[in-house]
BADREN-263458 format. One record per residue: residue in three letters; z, x, y of N, C-alpha, C in turn. Coordinates in Angstrom, 3 decimals. Atoms other than C-alpha are relative to their C-alpha. Example, Ala and Ser with C-alpha at 12.3 -4.5 7.8 and 13.67 -1.06 7.14 Angstrom:
BEGIN
["ala",[0.000,0.890,-1.190],[7.800,12.300,-4.500],[0.000,0.900,1.200]]
["ser",[-0.060,-0.820,-1.190],[7.140,13.670,-1.060],[0.730,-0.770,1.090]]
% end
This chain:
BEGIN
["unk",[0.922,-0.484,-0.994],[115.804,78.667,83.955],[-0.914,-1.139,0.453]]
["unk",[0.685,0.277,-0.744],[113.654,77.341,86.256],[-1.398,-0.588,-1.260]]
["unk",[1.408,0.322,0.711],[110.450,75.173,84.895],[-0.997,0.783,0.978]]
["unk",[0.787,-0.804,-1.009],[107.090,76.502,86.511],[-0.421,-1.099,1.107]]
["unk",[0.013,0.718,-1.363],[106.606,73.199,88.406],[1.100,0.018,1.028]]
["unk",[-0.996,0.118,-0.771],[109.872,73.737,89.802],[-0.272,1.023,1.101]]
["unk",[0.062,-1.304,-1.124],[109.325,77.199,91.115],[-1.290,-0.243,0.580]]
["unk",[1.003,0.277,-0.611],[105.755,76.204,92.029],[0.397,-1.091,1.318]]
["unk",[-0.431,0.574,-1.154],[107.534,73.500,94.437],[0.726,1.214,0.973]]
["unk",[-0.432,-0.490,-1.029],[110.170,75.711,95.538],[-0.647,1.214,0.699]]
["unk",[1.231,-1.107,-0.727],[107.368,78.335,96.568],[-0.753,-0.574,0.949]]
["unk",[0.622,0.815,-1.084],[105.405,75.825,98.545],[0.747,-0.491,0.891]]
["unk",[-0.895,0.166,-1.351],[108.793,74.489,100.428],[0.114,1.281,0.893]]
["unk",[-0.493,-0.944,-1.231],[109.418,78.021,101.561],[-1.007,0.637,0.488]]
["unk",[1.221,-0.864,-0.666],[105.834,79.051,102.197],[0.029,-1.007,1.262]]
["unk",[-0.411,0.410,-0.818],[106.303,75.853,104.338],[0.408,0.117,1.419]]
["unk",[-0.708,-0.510,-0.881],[109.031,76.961,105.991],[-0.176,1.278,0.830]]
["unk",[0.144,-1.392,-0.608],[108.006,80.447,106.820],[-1.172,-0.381,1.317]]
["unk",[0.395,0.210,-1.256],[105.170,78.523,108.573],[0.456,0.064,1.489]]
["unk",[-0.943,0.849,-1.571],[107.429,76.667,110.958],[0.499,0.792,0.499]]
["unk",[-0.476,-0.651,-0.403],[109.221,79.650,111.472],[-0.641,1.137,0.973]]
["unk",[1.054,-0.490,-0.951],[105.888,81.545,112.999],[-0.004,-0.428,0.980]]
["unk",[-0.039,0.941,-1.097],[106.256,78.906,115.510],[0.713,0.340,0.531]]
["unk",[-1.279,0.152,-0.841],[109.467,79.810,116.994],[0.437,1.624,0.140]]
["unk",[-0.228,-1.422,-0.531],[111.438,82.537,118.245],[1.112,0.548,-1.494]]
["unk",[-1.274,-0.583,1.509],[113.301,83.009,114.552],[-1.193,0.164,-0.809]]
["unk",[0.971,-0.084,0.664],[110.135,84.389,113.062],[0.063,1.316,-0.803]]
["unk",[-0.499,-0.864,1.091],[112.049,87.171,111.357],[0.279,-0.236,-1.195]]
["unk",[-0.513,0.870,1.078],[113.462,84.480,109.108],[-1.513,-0.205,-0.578]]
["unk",[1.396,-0.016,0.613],[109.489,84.119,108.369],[-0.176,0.755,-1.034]]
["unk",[0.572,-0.793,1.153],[109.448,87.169,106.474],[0.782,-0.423,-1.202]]
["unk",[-1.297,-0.130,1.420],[112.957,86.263,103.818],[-0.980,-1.363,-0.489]]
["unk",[0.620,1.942,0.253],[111.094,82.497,103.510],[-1.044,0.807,-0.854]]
["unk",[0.820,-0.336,0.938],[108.078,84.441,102.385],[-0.264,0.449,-0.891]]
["unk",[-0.521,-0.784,1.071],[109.329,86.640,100.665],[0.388,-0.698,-1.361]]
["unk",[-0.493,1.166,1.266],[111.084,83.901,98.311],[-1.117,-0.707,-0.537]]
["unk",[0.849,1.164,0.369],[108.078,81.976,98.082],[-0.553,0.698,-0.670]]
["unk",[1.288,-0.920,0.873],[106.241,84.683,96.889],[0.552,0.177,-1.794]]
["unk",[-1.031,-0.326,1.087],[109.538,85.497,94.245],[-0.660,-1.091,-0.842]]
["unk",[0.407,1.250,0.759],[108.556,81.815,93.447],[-1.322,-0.210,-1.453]]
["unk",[1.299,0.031,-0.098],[105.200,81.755,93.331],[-0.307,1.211,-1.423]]
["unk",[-0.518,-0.985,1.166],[105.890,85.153,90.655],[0.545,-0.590,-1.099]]
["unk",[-0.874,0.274,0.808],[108.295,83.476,88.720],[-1.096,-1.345,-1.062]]
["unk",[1.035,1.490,0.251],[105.860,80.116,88.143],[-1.486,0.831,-1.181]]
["unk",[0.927,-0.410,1.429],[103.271,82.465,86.054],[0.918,1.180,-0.478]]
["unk",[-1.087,-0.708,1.171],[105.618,84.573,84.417],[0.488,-1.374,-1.257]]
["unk",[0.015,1.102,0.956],[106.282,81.136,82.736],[-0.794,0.048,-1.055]]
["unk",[1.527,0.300,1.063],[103.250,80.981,81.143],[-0.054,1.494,-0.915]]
["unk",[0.306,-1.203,0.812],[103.597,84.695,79.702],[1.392,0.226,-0.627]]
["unk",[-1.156,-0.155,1.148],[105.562,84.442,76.330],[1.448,0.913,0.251]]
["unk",[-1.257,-1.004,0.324],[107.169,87.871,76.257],[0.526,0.244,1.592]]
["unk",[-0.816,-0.125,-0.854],[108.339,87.363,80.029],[0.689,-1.215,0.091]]
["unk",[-0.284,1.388,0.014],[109.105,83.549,80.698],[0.299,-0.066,1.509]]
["unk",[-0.505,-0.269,-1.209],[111.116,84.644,83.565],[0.605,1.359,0.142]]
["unk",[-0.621,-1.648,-0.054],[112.446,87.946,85.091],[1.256,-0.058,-0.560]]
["unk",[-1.256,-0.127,0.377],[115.936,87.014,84.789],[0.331,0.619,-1.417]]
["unk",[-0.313,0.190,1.254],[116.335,86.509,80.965],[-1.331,1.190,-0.531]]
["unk",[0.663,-1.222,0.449],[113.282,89.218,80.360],[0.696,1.236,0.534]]
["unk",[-0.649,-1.292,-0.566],[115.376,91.774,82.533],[1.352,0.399,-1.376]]
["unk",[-1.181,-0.447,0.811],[118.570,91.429,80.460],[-0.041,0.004,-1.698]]
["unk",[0.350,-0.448,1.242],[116.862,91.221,76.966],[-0.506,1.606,-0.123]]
["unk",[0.630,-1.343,-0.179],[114.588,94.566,78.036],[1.751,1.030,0.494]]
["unk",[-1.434,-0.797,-0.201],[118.626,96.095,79.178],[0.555,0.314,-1.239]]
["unk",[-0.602,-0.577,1.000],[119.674,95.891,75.536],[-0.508,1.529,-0.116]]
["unk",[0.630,-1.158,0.972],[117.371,98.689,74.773],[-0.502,1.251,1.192]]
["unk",[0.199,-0.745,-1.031],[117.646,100.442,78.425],[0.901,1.176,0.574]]
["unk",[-0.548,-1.181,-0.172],[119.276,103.569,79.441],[0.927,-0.560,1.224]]
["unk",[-1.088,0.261,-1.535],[122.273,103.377,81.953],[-0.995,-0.389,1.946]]
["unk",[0.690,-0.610,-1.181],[120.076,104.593,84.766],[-0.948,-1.045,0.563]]
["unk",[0.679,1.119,-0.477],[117.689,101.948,84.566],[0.095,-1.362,0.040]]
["unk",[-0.724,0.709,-0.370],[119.744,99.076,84.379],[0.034,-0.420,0.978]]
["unk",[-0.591,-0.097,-1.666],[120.938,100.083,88.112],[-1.049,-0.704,0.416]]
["unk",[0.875,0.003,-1.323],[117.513,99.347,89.471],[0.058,-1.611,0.525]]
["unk",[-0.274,1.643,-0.183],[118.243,95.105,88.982],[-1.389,-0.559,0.019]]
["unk",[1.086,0.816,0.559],[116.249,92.408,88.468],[-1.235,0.186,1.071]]
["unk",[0.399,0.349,-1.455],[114.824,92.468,92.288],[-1.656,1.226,-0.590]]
["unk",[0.694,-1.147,0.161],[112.983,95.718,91.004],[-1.083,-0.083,-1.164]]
["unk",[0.677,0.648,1.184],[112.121,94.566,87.519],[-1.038,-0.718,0.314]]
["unk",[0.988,1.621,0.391],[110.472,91.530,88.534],[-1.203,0.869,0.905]]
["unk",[0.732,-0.594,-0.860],[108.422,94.050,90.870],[-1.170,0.742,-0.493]]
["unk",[0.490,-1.152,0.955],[107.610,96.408,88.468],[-1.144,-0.618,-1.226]]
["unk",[0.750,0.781,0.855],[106.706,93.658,85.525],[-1.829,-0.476,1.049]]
["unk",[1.482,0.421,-1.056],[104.309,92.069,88.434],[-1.304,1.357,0.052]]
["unk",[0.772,-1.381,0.030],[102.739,95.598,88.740],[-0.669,0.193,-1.216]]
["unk",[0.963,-0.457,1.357],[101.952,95.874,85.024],[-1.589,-1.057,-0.114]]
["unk",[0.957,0.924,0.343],[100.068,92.363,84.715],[-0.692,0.113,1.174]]
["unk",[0.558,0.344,-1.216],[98.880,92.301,88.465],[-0.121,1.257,0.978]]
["unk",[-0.279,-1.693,-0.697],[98.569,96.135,89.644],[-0.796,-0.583,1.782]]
["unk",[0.537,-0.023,-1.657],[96.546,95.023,93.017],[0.947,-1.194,0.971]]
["unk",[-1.112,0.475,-0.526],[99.490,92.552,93.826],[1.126,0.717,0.678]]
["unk",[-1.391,-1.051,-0.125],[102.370,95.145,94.028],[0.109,0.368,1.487]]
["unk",[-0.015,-0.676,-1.252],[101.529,96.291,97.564],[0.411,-1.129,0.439]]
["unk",[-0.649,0.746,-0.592],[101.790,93.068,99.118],[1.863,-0.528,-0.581]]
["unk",[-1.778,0.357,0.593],[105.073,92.088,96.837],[0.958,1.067,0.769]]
["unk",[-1.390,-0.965,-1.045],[106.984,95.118,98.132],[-0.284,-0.273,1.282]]
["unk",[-0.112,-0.118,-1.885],[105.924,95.126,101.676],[0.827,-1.683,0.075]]
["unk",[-0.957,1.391,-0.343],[107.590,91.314,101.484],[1.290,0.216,-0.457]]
["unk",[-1.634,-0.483,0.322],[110.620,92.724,99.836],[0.738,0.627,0.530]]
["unk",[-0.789,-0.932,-1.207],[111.345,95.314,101.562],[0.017,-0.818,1.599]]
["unk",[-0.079,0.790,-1.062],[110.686,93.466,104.917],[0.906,-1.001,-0.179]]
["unk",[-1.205,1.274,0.283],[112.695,90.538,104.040],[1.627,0.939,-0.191]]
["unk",[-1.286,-0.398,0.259],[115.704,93.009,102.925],[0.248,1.066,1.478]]
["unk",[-0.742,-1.307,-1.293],[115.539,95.055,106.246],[0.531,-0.998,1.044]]
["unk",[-0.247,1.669,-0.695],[115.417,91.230,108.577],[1.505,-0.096,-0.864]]
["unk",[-0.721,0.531,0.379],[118.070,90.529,106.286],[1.540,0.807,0.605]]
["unk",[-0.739,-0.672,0.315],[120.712,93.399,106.107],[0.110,1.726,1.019]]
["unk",[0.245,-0.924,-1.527],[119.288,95.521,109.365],[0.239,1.591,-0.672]]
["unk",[-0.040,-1.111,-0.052],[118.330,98.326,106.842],[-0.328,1.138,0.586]]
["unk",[1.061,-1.384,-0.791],[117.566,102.016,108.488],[-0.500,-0.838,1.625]]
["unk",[0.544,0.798,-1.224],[117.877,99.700,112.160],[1.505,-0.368,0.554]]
["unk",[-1.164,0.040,-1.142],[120.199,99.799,114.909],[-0.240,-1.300,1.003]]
["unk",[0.599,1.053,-1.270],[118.872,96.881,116.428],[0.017,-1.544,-1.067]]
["unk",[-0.238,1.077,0.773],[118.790,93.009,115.491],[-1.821,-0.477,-0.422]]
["unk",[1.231,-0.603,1.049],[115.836,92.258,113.441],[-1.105,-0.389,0.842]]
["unk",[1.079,0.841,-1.063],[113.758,89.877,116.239],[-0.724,1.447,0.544]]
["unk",[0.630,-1.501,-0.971],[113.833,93.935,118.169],[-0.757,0.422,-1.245]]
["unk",[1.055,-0.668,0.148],[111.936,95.498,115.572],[-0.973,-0.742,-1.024]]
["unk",[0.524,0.223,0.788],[110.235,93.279,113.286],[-0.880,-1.398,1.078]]
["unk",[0.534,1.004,-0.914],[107.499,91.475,115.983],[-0.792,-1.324,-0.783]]
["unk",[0.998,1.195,0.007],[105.272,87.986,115.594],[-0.990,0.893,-1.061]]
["unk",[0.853,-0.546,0.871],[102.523,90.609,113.969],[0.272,-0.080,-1.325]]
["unk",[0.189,-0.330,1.602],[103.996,91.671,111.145],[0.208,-1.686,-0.594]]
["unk",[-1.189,0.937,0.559],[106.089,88.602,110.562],[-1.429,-1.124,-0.166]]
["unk",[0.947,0.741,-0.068],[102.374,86.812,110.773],[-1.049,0.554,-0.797]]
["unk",[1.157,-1.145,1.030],[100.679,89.556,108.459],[0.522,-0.230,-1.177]]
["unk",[-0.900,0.066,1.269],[103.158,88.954,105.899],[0.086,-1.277,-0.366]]
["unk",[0.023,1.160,0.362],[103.209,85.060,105.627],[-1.836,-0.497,-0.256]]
["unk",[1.595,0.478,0.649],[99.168,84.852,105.951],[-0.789,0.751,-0.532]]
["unk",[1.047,-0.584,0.581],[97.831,87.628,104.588],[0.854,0.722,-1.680]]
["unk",[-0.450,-0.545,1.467],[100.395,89.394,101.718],[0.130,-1.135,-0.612]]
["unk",[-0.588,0.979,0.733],[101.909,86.163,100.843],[-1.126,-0.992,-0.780]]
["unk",[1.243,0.845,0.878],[98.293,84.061,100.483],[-1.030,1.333,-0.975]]
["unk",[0.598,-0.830,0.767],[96.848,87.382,98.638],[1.089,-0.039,-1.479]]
["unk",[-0.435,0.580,1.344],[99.782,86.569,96.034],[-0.037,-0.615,-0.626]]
["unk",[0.537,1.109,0.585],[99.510,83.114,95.500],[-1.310,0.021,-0.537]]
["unk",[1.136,-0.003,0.434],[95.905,83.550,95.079],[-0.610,0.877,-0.995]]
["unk",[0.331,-0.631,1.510],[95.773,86.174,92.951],[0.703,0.242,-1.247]]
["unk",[-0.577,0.168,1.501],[98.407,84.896,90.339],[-1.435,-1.852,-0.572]]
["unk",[0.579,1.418,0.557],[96.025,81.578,90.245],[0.385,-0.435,0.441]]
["unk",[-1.140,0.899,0.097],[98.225,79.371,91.899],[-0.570,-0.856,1.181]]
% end
């Protein structure tokens, strides 16, 4: 796995990037960029906390001793959920970047391509206001 300076870089390349992407007319791609950075940015103090380290390898140790059912929900969910225990006033912004990033991505519940329903607003609410309310309130 990942060191925490590592994921602390690759969180700052794609917070970066999500900038540049405000700039232009691909500012859907803003939200998946932020989204990751944020994953990052998550992953980088989970380091520092023993009994997680990282979601990955805390997801599939916590599976030995997990019921079929909750297995299904995957790491994406886990690492959502863990964030929620240590960081309960985080969780809102984390999903609204998850889910946003997976609808841009995969055009869930959307008949349309993602530029039509996902405008400059959100895609500018979600890189400066959920994404710097994460970083800032893991410490980072």
């Amino acid at each position: 796995m990942a060191s925490k300076n590592t994921h602390l870089a690759q969180a700052g390349h794609n917070q970066k990037l999500a900038n540049i992407l405000l700039k232009g007319e691909y500012y859907d791609w803003a939200c998946t960029s932020a989204f990751y950075s944020a994953l990052h940015y998550v992953e980088a103090k989970f380091n520092d906390i023993p009994e997680i380290v990282h979601s990955d390898e805390a997801y599939k140790k916590k599976g030995q001793f997990m019921k079929d059912e909750d297995i299904k929900m995957g790491v994406h969910l886990f690492r959502e959920i863990t964030l929620s225990g240590k960081y309960p006033l985080l969780r809102a912004s984390y999903r609204q970047l998850r889910e946003i990033s997976f609808q841009v991505r995969y055009l869930e519940n959307h008949d349309k391509v993602a530029c039509d329903f996902i405008n400059i607003g959100i895609a500018k609410n979600l890189v400066k206001n959920d994404l710097t309310k994460i970083k800032n309130g893991l410490g980072l």
